[in-house]
N, C-alpha and C positions, 0 to 999 in steps of 0.2 A: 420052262415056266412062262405060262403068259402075262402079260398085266393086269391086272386086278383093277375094273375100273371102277368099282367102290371103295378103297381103300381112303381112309382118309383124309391124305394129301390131296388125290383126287376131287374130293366132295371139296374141301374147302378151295380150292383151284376154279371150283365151279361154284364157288359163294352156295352151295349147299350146307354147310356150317360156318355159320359167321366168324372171323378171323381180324383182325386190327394190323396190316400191313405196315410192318415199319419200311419196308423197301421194295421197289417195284419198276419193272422195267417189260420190254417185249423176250426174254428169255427166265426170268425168274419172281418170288418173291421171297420176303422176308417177314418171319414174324418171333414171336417171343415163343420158347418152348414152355408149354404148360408144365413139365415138369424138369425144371430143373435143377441142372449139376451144379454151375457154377454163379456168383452174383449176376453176371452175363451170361442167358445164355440164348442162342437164336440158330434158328433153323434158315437155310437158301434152299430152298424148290425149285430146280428147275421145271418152268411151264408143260413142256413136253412130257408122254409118258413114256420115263424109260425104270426100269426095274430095279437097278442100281446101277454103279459104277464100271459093271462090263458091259451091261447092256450100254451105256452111254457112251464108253471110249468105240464100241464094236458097230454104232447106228447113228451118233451126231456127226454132222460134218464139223471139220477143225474150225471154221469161225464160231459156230453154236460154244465146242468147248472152248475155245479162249472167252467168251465174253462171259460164259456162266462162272468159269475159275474167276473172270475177271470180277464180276461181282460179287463174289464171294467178298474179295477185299475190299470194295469197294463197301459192302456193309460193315466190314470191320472198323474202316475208314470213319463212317457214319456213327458207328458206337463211340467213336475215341476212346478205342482199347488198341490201338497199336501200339503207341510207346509202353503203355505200359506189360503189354504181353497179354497174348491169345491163342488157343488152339484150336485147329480145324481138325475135325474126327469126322472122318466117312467111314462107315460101319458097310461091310459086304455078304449079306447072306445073314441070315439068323444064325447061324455058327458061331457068327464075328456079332452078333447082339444087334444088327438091323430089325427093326419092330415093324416097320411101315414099310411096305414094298414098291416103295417110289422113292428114285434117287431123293440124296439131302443132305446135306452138307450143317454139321453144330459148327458154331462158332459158340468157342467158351473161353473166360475171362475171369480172373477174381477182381476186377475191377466193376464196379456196379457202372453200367451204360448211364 
């Protein structure tokens, strides 16, 4: 499978659909999921096109993945939903309920951000 460079992550990556970044750096960003699960809940993009989770352990190099894991918490951080509890769900393949075919990381919360 290739990547898809009209998929949605994409287009908003490339401000082709307006998007309100809560978080943002040169490996990801962050925004609120339009349809959410939990009081909290937000999406990490990483910048690069990778397809998902094997594409991205099998083609970033190891400082790409520690700072994009590392941002992940890093928005969690920013929500103040650590003490009170958070999950991060990566979804692989439509099998496993992946929608968007560009890696992305939920962070979900019953804590309202």
């Amino acid at each position: 499978m290739s990547y898809d460079t009209n998929n949605v992550f994409a287009k908003i990556l490339r401000k082709e659909i307006p998007s309100h970044f809560i978080y943002e750096d040169e490996y990801v960003v962050s925004f609120y999921d339009i349809h959410p699960k939990a009081p909290t809940h937000v999406l990490v993009v990483p910048k690069k096109a990778y397809i998902d989770f094997n594409d991205f352990m099998l083609n970033a190099d190891k400082d790409e993945v520690f700072h994009v894991l590392t941002d992940v918490q890093k928005v969690a951080q920013q929500l103040d939903v650590v003490k009170a509890g958070y999950r991060v769900v990566l979804n692989v393949g439509s099998g496993a309920g992946q929608e968007v075919p560009h890696l992305h990381f939920h962070i979900l919360s019953n804590k309202e951000a």
